[in-house]
C-alpha positions in Angstrom: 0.0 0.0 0.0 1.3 3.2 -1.2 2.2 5.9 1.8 3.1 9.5 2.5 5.2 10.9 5.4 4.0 14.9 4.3 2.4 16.6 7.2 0.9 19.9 7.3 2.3 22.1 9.9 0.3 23.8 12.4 -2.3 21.6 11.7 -4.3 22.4 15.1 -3.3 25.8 15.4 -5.9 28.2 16.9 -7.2 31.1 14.5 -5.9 33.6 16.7 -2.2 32.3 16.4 -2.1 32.7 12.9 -2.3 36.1 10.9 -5.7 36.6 8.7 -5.5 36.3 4.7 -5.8 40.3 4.6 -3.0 40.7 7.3 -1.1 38.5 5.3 -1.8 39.8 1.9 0.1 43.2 2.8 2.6 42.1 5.7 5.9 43.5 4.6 7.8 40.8 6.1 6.1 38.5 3.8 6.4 40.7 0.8 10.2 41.5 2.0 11.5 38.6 3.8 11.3 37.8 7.6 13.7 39.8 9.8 15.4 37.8 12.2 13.8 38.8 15.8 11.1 40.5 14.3 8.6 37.8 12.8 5.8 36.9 15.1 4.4 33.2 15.7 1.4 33.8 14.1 3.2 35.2 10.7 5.6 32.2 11.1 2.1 29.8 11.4 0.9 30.6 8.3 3.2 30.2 6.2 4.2 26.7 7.0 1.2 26.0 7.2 0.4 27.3 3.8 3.6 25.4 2.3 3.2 22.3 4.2 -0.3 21.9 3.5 -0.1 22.2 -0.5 2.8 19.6 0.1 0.7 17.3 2.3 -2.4 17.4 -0.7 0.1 16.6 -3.4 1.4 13.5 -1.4 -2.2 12.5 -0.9 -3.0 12.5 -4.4 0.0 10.3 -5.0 -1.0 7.9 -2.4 -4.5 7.6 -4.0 -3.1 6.6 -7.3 -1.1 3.8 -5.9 2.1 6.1 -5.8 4.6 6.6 -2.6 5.0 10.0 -1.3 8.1 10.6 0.9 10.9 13.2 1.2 13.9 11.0 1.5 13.8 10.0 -2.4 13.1 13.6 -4.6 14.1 11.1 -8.0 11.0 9.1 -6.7 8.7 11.7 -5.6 9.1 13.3 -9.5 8.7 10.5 -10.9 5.1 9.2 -8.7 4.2 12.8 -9.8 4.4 12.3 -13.5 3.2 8.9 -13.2 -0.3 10.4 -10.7 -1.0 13.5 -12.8 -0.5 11.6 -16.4 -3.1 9.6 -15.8 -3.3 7.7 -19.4 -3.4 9.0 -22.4 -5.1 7.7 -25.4 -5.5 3.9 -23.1 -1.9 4.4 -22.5 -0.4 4.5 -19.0 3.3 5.7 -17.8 6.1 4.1 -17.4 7.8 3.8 -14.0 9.3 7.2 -15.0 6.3 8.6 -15.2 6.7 9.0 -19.1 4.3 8.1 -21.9 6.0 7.2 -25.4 3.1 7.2 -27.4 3.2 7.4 -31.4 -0.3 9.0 -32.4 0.1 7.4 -36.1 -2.5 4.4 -35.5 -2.3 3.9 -39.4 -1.0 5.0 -42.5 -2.8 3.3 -45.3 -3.8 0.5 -43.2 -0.5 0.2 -42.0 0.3 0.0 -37.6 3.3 1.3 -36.4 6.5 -0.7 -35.5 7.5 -1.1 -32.3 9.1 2.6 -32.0 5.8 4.1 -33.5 7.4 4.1 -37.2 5.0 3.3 -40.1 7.2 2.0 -43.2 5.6 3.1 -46.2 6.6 1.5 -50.0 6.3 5.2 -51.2 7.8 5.9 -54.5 7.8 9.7 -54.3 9.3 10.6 -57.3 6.9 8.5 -58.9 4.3 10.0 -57.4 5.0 13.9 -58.2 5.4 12.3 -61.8 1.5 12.0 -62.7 0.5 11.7 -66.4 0.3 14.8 -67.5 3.2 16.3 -65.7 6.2 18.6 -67.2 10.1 17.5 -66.7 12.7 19.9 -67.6 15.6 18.5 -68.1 19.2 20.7 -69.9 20.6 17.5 -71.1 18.8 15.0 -73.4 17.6 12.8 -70.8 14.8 11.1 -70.8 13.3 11.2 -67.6 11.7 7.9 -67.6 15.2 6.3 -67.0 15.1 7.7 -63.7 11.5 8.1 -62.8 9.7 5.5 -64.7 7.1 5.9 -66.8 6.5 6.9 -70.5 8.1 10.8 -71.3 7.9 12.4 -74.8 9.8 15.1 -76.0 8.1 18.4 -76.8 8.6 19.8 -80.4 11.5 21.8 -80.4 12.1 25.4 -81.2 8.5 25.8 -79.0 8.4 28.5 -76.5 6.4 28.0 -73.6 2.6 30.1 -73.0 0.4 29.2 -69.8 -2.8 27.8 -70.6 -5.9 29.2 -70.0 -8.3 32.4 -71.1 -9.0 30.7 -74.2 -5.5 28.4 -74.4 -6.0 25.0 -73.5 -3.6 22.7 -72.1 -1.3 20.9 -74.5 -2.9 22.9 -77.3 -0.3 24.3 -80.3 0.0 27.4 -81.9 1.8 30.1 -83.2 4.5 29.8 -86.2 8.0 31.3 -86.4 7.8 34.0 -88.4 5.2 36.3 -89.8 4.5 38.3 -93.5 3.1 41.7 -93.0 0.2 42.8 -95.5 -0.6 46.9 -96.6 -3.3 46.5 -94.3 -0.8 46.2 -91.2 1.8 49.5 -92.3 1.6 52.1 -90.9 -0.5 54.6 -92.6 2.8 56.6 -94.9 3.5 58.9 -98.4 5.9 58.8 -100.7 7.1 62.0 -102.4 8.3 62.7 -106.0 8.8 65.9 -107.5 9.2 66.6 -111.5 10.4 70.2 -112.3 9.3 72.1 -114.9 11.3 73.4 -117.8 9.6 76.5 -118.1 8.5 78.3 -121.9 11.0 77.4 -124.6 10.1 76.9 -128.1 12.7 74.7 -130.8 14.7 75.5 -133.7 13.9 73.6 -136.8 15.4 73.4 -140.3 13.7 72.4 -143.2 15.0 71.3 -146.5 12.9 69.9 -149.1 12.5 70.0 -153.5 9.4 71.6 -155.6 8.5 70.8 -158.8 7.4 73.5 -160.8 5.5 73.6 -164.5 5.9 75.8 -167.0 4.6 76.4 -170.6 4.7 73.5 -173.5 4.6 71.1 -170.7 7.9 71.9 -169.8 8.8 72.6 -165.8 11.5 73.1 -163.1 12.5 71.8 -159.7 13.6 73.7 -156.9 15.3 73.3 -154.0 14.0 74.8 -150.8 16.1 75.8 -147.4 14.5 77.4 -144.8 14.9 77.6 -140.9 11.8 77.7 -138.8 10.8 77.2 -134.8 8.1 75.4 -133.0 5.3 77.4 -130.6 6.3 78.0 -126.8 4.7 75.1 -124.9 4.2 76.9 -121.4 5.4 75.6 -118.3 4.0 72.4 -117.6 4.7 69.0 -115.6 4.5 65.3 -116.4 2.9 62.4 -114.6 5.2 59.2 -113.2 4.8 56.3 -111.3 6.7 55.0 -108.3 7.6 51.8 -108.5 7.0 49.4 -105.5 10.1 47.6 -103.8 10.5 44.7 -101.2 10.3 40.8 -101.5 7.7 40.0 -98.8 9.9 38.0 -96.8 8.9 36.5 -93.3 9.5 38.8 -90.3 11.3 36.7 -87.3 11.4 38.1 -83.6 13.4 36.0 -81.5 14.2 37.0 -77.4 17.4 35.9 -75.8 16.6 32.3 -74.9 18.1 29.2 -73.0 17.7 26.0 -74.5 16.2 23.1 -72.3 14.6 19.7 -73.3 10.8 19.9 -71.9 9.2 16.2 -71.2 5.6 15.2 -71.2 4.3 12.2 -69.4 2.2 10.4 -71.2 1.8 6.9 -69.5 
């Protein structure tokens, strides 16, 4: 049977040998410390009493749960203490100590822990963040299913990588490496050409040509006629002209500064 040698102190003491809860409450030798020669009984009774009976009510509780209380062992006493005030937990009790090594993973996929509350899992994890469906980038030519498992294809290359969503859907393709503008997509522009006039001017001409003449009996004559003449003034005027177009309609190409990695797909 479990036992306690606590007492409380002053157990019997009349009320008028020991000073009241409000005397106590402000007495400056309990606030300060006593003062040898000073301290009266009745300040002295209450507060072993106070201490010893707090002791005496913990030893009790220790004897009730089957626990020694004495002050010759303080190892002991600690451990009866952790032992009286953890009474279980979860079904379990303490050890002799007083300690309770409990592992609160029951199960893991059906699985109890070991002996030292360790569950051992067949987890492959890198398997696992490795769905169908799921991206690997990877700078050498690798495929990741020699490491990870699984079936991995290559995405195209030369792609460049857009977020799905908002009208893009996952794994769709688009977009093409280059583009032709049409007139519809210059800017708005003139060309200018200028023809200058050459102002009024007229030409010299010269004109040389033979006449035949007739004359009496049938008879006639040529002659041979020189004369130097010049054409009207035009005015100053200008002349139409057409620009010719230029340009070969080549693709336009916009291309970033860019690091080249291999991007795998899982597929199975």
């Amino acid at each position: 049977m479990a036992s306690s040698n606590f007492k409380v102190f002053a157990e019997s003491v009349a009320a008028l040998n020991v000073v009241s809860d409000a005397e106590y409450a402000t007495d400056t030798q309990r606030i300060n410390g006593v003062v040898p020669g000073l301290a009266p009984a009745a300040l002295h009774n209450k507060l072993y009493k106070q201490a010893t009976i707090m002791a005496a009510a913990l030893a009790q509780v220790l004897v009730e749960q089957g626990q020694d209380a004495l002050d010759n062992d303080y190892a002991a006493l600690v451990a009866s203490l952790k032992k009286s005030l953890v009474l279980s937990l979860n079904g379990e009790k303490p050890d002799r100590n007083g300690n309770i090594q409990k592992n609160f993973v029951y199960s893991v996929e059906g699985k109890k822990p070991d002996s030292k509350g360790n569950v051992a899992l067949n987890i492959d994890y890198l398997n696992a963040m490795s769905f169908v469906g799921s991206v690997v980038i990877t700078k050498e030519n690798i495929n990741p299913g020699t490491r990870l498992g699984g079936t991995w294809q290559l995405l195209q290359s030369g792609r460049y990588i857009r977020t799905a969503g908002d009208g893009y859907a996952g794994g769709s393709l688009g977009g093409s490496d280059g583009f032709v503008l049409t007139q519809q997509q210059l800017p708005a522009h003139s060309h200018e050409a200028t023809i200058y006039g050459a102002g009024n001017h007229k030409h010299d001409i010269y004109v040389s040509n033979w006449q035949t003449h007739g004359g009496s009996g049938g008879a006639g004559y040529q002659a041979h006629e020189r004369r130097w003449g010049a054409t009207e003034e035009a005015g100053n005027h200008s002349h139409q002209i057409t620009i010719q177009s230029t340009g070969n309609g080549e693709k336009v190409t916009f291309e970033p500064s860019y690091l080249c990695l291999y991007f795998w797909v899982r597929t199975a």
